[in-house]
C-alpha positions as CSV (number, residue, x, y, z in Angstrom):
1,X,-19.0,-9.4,-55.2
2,X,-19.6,-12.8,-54.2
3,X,-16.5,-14.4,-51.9
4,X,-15.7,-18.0,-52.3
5,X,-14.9,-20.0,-49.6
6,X,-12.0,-22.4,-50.4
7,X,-10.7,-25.7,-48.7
8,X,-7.6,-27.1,-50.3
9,X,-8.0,-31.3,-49.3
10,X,-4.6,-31.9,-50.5
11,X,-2.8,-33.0,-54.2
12,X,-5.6,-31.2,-56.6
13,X,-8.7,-31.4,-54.8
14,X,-9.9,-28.2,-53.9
15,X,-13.4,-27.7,-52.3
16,X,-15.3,-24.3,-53.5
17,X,-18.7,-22.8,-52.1
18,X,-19.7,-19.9,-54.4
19,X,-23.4,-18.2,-55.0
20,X,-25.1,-21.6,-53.5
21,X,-23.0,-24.0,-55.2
22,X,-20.2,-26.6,-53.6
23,X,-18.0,-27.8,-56.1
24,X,-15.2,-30.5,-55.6
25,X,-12.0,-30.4,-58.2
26,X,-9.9,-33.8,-58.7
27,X,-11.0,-35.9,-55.6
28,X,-8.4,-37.7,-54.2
29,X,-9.4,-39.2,-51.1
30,X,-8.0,-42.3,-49.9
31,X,-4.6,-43.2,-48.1
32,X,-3.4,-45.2,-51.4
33,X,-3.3,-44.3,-55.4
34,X,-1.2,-47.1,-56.8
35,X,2.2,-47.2,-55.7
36,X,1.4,-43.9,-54.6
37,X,0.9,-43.0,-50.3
38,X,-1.0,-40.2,-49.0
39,X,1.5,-38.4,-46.9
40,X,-1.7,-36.6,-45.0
41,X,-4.2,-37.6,-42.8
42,X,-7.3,-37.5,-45.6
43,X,-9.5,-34.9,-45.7
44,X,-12.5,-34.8,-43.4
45,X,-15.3,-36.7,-44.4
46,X,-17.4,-33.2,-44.2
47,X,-15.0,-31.3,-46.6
48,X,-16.4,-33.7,-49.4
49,X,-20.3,-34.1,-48.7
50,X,-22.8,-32.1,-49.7
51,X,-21.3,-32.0,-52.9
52,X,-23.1,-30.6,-56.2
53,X,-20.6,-30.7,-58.9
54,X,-17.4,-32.8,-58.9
55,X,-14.8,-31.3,-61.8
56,X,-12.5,-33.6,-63.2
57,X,-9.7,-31.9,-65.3
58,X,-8.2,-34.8,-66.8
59,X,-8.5,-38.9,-67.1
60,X,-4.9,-40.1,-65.1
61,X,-5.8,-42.0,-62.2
62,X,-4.3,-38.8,-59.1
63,X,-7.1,-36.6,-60.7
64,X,-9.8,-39.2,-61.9
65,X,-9.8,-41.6,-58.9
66,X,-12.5,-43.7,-59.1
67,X,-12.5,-45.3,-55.5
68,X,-12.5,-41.5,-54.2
69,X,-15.3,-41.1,-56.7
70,X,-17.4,-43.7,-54.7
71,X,-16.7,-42.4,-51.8
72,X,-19.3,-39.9,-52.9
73,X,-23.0,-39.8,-52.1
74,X,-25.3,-40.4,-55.5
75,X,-26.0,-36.2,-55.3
76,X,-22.8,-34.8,-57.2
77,X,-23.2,-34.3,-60.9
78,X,-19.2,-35.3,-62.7
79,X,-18.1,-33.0,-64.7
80,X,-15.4,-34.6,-67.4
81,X,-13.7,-33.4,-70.1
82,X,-15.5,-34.7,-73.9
83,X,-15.5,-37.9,-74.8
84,X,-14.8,-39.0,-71.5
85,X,-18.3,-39.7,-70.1
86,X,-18.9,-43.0,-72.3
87,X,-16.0,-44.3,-70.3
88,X,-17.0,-42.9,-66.8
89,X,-20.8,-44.4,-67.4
90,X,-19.5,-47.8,-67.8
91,X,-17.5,-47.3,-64.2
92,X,-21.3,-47.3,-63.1
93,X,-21.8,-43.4,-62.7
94,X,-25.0,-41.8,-64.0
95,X,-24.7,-38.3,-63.3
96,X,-22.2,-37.4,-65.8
97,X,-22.0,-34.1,-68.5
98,X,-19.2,-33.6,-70.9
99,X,-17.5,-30.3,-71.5
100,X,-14.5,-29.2,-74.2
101,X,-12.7,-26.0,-74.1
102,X,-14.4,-23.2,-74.3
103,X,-18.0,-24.9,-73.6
104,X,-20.0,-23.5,-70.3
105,X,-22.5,-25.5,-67.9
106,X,-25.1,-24.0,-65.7
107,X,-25.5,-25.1,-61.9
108,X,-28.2,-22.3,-60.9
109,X,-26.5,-19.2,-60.6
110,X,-23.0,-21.1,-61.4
111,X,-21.0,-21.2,-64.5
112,X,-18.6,-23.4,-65.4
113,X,-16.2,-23.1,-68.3
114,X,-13.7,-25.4,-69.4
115,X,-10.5,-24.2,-70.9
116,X,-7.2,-25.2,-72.5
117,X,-4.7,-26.9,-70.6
118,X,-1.3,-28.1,-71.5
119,X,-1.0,-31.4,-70.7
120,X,-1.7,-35.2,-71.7
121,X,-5.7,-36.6,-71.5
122,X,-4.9,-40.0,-71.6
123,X,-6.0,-42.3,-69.2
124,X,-2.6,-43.7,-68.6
125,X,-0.5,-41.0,-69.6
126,X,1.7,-40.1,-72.7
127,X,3.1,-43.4,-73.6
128,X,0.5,-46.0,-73.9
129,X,-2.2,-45.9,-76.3
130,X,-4.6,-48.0,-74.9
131,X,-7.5,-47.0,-72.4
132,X,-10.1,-43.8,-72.9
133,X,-8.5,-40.5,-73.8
134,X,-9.6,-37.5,-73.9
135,X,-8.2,-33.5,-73.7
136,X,-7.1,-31.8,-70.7
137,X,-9.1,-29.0,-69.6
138,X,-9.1,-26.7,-66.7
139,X,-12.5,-24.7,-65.3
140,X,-13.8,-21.1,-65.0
141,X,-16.4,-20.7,-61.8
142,X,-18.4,-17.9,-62.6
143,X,-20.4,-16.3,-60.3
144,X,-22.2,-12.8,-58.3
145,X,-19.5,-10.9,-59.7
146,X,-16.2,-13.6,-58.6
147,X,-14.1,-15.7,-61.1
148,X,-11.8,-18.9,-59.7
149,X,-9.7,-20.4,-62.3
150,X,-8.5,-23.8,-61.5
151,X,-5.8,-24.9,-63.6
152,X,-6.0,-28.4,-63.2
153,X,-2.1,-29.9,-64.5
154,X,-1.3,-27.9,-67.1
155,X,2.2,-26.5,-68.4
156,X,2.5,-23.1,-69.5
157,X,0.7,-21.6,-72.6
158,X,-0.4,-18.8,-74.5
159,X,-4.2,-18.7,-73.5
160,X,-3.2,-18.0,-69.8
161,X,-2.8,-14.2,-71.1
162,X,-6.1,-14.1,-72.6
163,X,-7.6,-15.8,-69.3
164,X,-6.2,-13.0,-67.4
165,X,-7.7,-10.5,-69.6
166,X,-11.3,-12.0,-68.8
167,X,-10.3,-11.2,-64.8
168,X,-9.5,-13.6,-62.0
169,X,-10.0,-12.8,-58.6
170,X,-8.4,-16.8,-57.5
171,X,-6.4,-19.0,-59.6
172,X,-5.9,-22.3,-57.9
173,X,-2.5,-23.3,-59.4
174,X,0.0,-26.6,-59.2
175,X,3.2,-25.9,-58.5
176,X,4.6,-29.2,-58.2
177,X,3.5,-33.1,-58.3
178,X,4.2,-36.5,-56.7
179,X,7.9,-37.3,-57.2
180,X,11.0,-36.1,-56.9
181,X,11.2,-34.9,-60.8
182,X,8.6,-33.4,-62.9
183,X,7.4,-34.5,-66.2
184,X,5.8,-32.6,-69.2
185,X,2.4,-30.7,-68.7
186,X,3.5,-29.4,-65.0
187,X,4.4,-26.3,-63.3
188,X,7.5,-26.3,-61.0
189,X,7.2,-23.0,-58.6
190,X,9.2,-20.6,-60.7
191,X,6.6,-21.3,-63.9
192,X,3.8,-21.1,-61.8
193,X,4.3,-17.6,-60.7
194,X,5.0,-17.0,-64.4
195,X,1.8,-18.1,-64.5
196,X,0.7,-15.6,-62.5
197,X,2.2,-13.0,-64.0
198,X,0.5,-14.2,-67.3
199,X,-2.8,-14.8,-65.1
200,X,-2.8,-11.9,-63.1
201,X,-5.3,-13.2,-60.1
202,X,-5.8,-11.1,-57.3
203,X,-5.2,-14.2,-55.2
204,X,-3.1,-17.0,-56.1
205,X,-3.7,-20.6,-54.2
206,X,-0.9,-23.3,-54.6
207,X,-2.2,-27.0,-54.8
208,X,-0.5,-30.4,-56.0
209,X,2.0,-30.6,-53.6
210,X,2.6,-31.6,-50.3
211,X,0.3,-34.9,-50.5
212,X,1.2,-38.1,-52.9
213,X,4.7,-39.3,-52.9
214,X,5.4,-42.7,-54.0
215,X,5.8,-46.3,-51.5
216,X,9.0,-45.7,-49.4
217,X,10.6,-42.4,-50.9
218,X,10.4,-40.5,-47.9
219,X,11.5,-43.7,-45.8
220,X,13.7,-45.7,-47.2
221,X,17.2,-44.7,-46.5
222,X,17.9,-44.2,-50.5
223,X,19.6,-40.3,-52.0
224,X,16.3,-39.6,-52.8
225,X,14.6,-39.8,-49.4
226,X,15.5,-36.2,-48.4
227,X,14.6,-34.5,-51.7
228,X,11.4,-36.0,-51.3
229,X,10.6,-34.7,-47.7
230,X,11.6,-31.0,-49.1
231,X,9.4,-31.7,-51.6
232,X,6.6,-32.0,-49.6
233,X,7.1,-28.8,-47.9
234,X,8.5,-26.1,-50.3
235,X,7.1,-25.6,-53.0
236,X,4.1,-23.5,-52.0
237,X,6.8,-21.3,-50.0
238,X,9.1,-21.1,-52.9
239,X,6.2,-20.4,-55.4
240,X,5.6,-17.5,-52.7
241,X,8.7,-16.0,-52.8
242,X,9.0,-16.2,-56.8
243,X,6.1,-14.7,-56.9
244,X,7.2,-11.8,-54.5
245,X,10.4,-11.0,-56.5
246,X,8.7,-10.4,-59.3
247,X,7.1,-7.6,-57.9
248,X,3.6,-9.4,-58.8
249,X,0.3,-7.9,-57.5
250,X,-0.9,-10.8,-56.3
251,X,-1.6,-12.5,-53.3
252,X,-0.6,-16.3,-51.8
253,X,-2.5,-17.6,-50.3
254,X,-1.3,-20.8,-48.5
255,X,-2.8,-23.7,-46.9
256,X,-2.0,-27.0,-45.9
257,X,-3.5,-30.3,-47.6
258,X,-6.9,-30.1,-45.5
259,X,-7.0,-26.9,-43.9
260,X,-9.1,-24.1,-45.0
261,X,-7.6,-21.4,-47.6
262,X,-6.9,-18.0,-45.3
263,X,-9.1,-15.5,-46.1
264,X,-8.6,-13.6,-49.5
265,X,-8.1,-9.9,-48.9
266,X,-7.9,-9.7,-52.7
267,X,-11.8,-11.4,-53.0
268,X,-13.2,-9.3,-50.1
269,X,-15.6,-6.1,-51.2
């Protein structure tokens, strides 16, 4: 079996090497999104060259963010969900290939399949109609015997089961977001390890936390200010421990926004 090696950069980006192939999920790479502050040094300039493929699991702005996109060299090939790419090209990127649910790409001995996800494809969210739309996916990597699921945001749904069914050795799962509440088409820590109960991964990664959080919440002397440092710290823990009491054969696998996943005893031969 092939064993992928996994750096989580912080919020959704996730870098994978698997069977020749680096792949980069959801960049986010700059101190500022909006009205949103990185609450992390950013990532390494290494973790995100030498890129092949960039997925991008959805069109809101922390998961398709165009000045992190041009941080890029000219090699990566962007991945976005159909109907998307019309858009993308007009941003002034050539290298771009559509997939829907269910669809695979090739990248040499890599496939990539996009699946369901739960959650709004518009560019600017659920509420405004305006701006390019399109669905919400999340990606199989396939490859010398391995399978990584990454969820991209997605709620919980009935495919999961049938995902699990196909075998996953990671799932690389949110398990919370940017603010101090949660809207529709997330996973809090408690429904991600549902997730992995419906999942069943041998090793379970927790990403969008710990990273974003918006101008002055953790600062300014407001109620909200300590809610918001917690919840930069505990959901991956509490994720952990939900999935523990389950009983849940899988493994955590923990690390911080630009560290290097700890090695997967579930992935190893």
């Amino acid at each position: 079996m092939g064993i992928p090696e996994l750096h989580f950069l912080g919020h959704s980006t996730v870098r994978v090497e698997l069977a020749g192939c680096t792949v980069l999920t959801d960049p986010v790479l700059t101190r500022s999104i909006g009205p949103l502050r990185r609450m992390v040094p950013p990532p390494d300039p290494a973790l995100w060259s030498g890129v092949d493929v960039v997925l991008l699991s959805h069109l809101h702005p922390d998961h398709l963010h165009l000045r992190s996109l041009r941080l890029l060299d000219d090699r990566p090939t962007l991945v976005v969900p159909r109907g998307a790419g019309a858009w993308l090209r007009r941003q002034g990127f050539s290298r771009v290939e559509e997939i829907a649910s269910g669809e695979t790409l090739g990248f040499g001995g890599l496939r990539v399949t996009a699946v369901h996800a739960e959650h709004s494809g518009h560019r600017w969210g659920p509420r405004l109609t305006s701006g390019p739309d399109a669905h919400a996916v999340g990606h199989l990597l396939e490859a010398d015997g391995a399978t990584v699921y990454v969820s991209g945001d997605t709620a919980l749904h009935d495919g999961m089961t049938g995902l699990g069914d196909r075998g996953i050795d990671v799932a690389v799962l949110p398990v919370w977001g940017w603010g101090p509440d949660l809207g529709p088409g997330h996973l809090d820590p408690a429904e991600a390890a549902e997730a992995v109960a419906r999942l069943r991964p041998r090793t379970a990664v927790p990403v969008h936390w710990g990273t974003l959080a918006p101008a002055g919440t953790t600062s300014l002397p407001t109620p909200v200010r300590a809610r918001m440092r917690r919840l930069l710290v505990e959901p991956p823990h509490t994720f952990a421990r939900a999935v523990a009491e389950r009983g849940l054969a899988t493994t955590v696998a923990i690390a911080e926004p630009g560290g290097a996943v700890p090695l997967l005893p579930g992935v190893t031969p």
